[in-house]
N, C-alpha and C positions, 0 to 999 in steps of 0.2 A: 534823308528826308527830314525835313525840320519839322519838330513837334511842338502841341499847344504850351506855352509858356508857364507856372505853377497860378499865372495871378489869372489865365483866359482856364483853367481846370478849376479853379476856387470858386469862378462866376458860374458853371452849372448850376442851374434853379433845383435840380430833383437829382436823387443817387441815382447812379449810374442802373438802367433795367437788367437785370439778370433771365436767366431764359427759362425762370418758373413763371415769369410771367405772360409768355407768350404757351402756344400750343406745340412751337414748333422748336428746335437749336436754332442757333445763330450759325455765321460761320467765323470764327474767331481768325483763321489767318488763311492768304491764299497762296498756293505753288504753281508756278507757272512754267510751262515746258514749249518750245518752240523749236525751230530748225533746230538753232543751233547745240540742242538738245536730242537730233534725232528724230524730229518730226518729219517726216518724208516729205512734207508739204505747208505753208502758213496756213491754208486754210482746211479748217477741220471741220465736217459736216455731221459725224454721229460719234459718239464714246455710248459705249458697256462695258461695264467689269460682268464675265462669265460667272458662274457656279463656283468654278476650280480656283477663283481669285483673279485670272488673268485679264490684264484691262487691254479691250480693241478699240482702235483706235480707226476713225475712215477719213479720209482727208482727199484733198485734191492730186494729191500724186501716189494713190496706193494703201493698202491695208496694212496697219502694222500691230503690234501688240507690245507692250510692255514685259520685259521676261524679272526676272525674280531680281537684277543685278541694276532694276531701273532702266537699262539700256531700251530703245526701242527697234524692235525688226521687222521691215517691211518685207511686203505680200505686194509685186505686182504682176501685170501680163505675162511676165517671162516666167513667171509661177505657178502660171492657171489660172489669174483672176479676168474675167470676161472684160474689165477695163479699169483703169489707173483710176477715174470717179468713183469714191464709193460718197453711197448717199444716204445708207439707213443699214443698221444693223438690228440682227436679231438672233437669241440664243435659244433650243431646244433643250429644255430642261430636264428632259428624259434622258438624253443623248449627250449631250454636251453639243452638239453640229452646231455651227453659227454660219448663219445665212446671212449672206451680202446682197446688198439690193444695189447696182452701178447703174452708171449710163449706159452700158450695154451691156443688162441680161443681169440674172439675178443666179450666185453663190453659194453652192454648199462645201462648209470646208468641215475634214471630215475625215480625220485620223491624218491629218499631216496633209492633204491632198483636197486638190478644189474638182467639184464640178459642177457645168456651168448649163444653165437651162435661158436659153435667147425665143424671141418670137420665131425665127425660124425653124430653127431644131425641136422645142420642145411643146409647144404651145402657152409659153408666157405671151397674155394680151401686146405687150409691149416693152420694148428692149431700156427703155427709163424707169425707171425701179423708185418711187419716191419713199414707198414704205410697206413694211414687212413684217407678219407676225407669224407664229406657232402655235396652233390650236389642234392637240392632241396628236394623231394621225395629218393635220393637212395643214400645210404653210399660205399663207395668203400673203398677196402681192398686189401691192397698191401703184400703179404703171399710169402711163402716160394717153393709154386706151383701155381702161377697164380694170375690174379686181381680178385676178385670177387666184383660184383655188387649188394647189400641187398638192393630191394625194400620194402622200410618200407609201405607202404600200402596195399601191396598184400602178403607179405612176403616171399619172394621169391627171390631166387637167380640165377645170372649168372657168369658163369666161364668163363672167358678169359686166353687164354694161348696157348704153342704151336700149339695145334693142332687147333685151330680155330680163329688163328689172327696171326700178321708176325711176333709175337714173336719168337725168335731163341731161345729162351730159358724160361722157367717160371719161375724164382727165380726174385720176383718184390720186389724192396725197397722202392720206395717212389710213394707219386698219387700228380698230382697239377691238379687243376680243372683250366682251362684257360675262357675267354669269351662263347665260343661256343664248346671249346672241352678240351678234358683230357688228359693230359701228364702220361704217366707210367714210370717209370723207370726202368730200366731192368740191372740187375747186370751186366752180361758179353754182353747186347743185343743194349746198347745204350738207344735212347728214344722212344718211341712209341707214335705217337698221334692219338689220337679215339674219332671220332666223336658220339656220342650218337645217335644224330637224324638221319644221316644215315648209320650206322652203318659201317661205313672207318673207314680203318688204314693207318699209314702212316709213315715210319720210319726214323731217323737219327742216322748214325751211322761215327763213328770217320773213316775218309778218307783215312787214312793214314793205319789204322788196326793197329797199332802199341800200345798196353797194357799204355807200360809204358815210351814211348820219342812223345815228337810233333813235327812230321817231315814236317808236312802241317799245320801250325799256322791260325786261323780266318776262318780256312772251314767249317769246322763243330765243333761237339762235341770232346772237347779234349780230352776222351776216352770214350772206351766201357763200363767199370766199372761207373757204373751212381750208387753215394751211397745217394745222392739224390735231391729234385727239387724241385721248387719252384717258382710262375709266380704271378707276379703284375705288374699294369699299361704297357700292355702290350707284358712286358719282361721274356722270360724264361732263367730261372736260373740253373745251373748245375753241383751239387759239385760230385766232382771224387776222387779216390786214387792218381789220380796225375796229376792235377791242376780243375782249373775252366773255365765254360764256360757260355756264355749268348748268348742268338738269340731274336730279335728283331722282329720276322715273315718274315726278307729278307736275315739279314747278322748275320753272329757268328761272338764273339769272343771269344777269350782264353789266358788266363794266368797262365804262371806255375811260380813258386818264383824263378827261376832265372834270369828271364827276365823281372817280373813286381813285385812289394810291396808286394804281397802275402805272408805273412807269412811260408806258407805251403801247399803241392801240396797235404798231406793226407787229405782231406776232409771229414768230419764227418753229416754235417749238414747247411741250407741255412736257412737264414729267412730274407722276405722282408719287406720294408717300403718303398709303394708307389714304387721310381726306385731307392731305393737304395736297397743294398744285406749287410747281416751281415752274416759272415762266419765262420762259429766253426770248427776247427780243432785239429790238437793234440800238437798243440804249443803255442796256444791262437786264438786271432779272430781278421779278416780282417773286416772292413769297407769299403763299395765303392761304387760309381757309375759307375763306370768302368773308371773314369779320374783320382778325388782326393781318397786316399787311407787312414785311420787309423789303427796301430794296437796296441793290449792289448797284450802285452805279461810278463812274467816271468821271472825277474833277477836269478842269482844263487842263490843268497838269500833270492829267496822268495817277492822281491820288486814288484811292478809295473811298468811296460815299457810302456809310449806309444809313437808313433812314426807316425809322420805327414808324409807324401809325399804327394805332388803337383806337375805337370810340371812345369820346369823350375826354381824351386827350390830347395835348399839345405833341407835333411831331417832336420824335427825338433825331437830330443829327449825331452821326461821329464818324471822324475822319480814321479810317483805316491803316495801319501799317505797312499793308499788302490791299492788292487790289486784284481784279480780274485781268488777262493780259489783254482782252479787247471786248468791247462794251457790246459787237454784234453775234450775238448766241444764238448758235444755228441746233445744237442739241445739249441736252443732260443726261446726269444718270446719277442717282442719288440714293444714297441708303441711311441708316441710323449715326453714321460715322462722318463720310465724308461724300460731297458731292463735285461729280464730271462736268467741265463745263465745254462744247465745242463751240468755237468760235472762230470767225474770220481771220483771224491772225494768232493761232494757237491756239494750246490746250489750257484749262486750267483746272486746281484741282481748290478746291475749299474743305480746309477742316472744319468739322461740327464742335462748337460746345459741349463742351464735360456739362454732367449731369445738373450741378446748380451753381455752377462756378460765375463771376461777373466778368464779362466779356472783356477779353484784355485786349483793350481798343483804347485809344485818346479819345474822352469824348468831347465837345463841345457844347457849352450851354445857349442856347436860345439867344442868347445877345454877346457870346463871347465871340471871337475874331481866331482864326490864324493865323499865325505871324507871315507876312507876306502871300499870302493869297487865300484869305479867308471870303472876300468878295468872289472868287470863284466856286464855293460850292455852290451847287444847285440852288436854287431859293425853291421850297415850297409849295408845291401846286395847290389853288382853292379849287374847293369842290365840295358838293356837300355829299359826305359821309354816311352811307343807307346800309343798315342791317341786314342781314340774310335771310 
C-alpha cells in the first residue's frame, strides 16, 4: 500500500487526535478473515464472543466458532442445526447455551448438542428467526409472524402479535431487553414496548408517517421501518432503512446523513457500549454518542477511511493501513478491546486503542493529497451539525 509522502504528513494543519479526546477508542488496525480462512461462507450475518471467550460466528452456510488455535469450525444440518442460514445469535449468560435464530427455526446449543424448536413442533410464531434475546428464565424470538416468548423452565411458549398486542403488523426484526421492559421492533410498525410483569404495551411510531423523508426531526422514531435495536445504560437505540434514532425514556433524537456524520441512512445493525452506539450499515460503520461521531469507511481502492467529526471542528481525515473487509455490515459485537464486524463478504475484527496512545494511522491533512489516489477519498458530507 503506498503511504502519504513526509511533505503531504508535514501539511497536516493540527496534531494528530489522540483518543482522550473523544469518548470512545478508535480502532487503530483491522483483521480480516474470509473463506479462505475458514469461513464456511462470504457472507456473515451475526458474530458474538460468549462469556468463555469463544467467538460465534453465523454466516450463509452454517455456524462456526473460532477455537483457541484461530482455526474456524462449522455447525451445520448434518449436526443438528435447523438450517445452514443463521441470522442472529444470542448467548445466556447464566448458562453458557447460545441460541441460533435461522431460516428455519430457532437453536439451542447446549453442552456439545443442538436442539431445535420450528413453528411446527414447538410453537415458535415463525420458522424465520430475524432476532433473539435471553431474559432471565425466557428467550424471545423476533420471527417473520410475531415475538414469541420460550419459557425455558416450563417449556412453553407465547405468541405476541397482531392480534393480541398493538402490533399493526407481525413481521418483528429485532428484541432489546430494557431495565424493566422489552423493546420489539416491528418492520413497518415502529417500536413496541412490553412490559412482562404487567403485561402492557405501548407504542412509538414515526410522527410524521412519512417511510422515507424526516419531516418532524427529534419527535419520535425516524421511521416506521425499525431494522433494528438496541438499549444500554438507559438509552434506546434505533437503526432504520433511513436514518437513526435514540430515546432517552423522555426525548428522541434523529439523524439522517444529510444533516449529521452518519455515514448512511440504510441501516443494517446497532451495537452498544455502555452510551455509546456502533452502527453497521451498507457503507461502513458510524461511531457515536450522539455528539462526537467516527467513521470506517471504503476508498475506491479498497483503502481504509476514517473520519473524525466533533462540534466545532473541522473533519479530520486518515487514510488507514487496514481496512474493514467489506463496507456492507450486517452485525457487531464490541467490547473495551476489540470490536466484531459481520459483513457481506467476511469477517472482520478491529483492535481498539490503548489507553492514550496516538493512533498509529497515516494521517492526512485538510489540503494534503495521496500519492496517486488521494482524489478518491470520500469528500465530506455538509450538513449542519445539531447537539444532543
Amino acid at each position: 500500500m503506498l503511504m502519504p509522502t513526509a511533505c503531504a504528513l508535514h501539511a497536516a494543519a493540527e496534531p494528530a487526535l489522540t483518543t482522550t479526546d473523544l469518548p470512545f477508542p478508535l480502532i487503530e488496525r483491522f483483521e480480516n478473515f474470509t473463506e479462505r480462512d475458514g469461513i464456511p461462507g462470504h457472507k456473515v450475518h451475526a458474530v458474538l464472543k460468549g462469556g468463555d471467550g469463544r467467538l460465534w460466528v453465523g454466516t450463509y452456510e452454517g455456524l462456526c466458532v473460532r477455537q483457541p488455535d484461530g482455526k474456524f469450525k462449522r455447525f451445520g444440518p448434518e449436526d443438528g442445526l435447523s438450517h445452514k442460514l443463521v441470522l442472529c445469535l444470542a448467548e445466556d449468560s447464566r448458562t453458557g447455551d447460545l441460541w441460533v435464530g435461522t431460516a428455519r427455526g430457532l437453536n439451542r446449543f447446549s453442552g456439545g448438542q443442538f436442539t431445535t424448536y420450528t413453528q411446527t413442533d414447538s410453537g415458535l410464531p415463525n420458522n424465520v428467526v430475524y432476532g433473539v434475546a435471553v431474559v432471565g428464565d425466557t428467550v424471545w424470538a423476533a420471527t417473520a409472524a410475531g415475538t414469541g416468548a420460550y419459557h425455558t423452565r416450563s417449556g412453553t411458549w407465547k405468541i405476541y402479535d397482531q392480534n393480541n398486542s398493538i402490533m399493526h403488523e407481525p413481521w418483528c426484526y429485532a428484541i432489546a431487553p430494557a431495565k424493566d421492559v422489552l423493546y420489539i421492533g416491528v418492520w413497518g410498525g415502529g417500536i413496541v414496548e412490553h412490559n412482562p410483569a404487567t403485561g402492557s404495551f405501548k407504542e412509538y411510531r414515526d410522527p410524521d408517517g412519512d417511510f422515507q423523508f424526516v419531516l418532524t426531526p427529534d419527535s419520535g422514531p425516524v421511521s416506521d421501518i425499525t431494522a433494528w435495536l438496541a438499549w444500554e445504560d438507559g438509552l434506546l437505540w434505533q437503526g432504520t432503512y433511513f436514518g437513526l434514532s435514540r430515546y432517552d425514556g423522555s426525548r428522541w433524537r434523529t439523524w439522517v446523513e444529510t444533516k449529521s456524520p452518519l455515514v448512511s441512512n440504510f441501516i443494517n445493525f446497532v451495537a452498544t457500549r455502555r452510551t455509546v452506539a456502533w452502527v453497521g450499515t451498507d457503507r461502513g460503520v458510524s461511531v457515536t454518542d450522539g455528539n462526537d461521531w467516527v467513521n470506517y469507511l471504503l476508498g475506491s481502492h479498497r483503502e481504509g477511511i476514517l473520519e473524525i467529526h466533533r462540534p466545532s471542528h473541522p473533519v479530520e481525515r486518515r487514510v488507514l493501513q487496514t481496512a474493514l473487509v467489506n463496507a456492507f455490515v450486517l452485525g457487531i459485537w464490541v467490547d473495551d478491546r476489540e470490536a466484531w464486524f459481520a459483513t457481506s463478504d467476511g469477517l472482520s475484527r478491529g483492535i481498539l486503542s490503548r489507553k492514550n496512545p496516538d493512533a498509529p494511522v497515516a494521517q492526512l491533512g485538510r489540503s494534503a493529497s495521496h500519492p496517486g489516489r488521494g482524489n478518491n477519498i470520500p469528500k465530506t458530507k455538509s450538513y449542519e451539525y445539531t447537539h444532543p
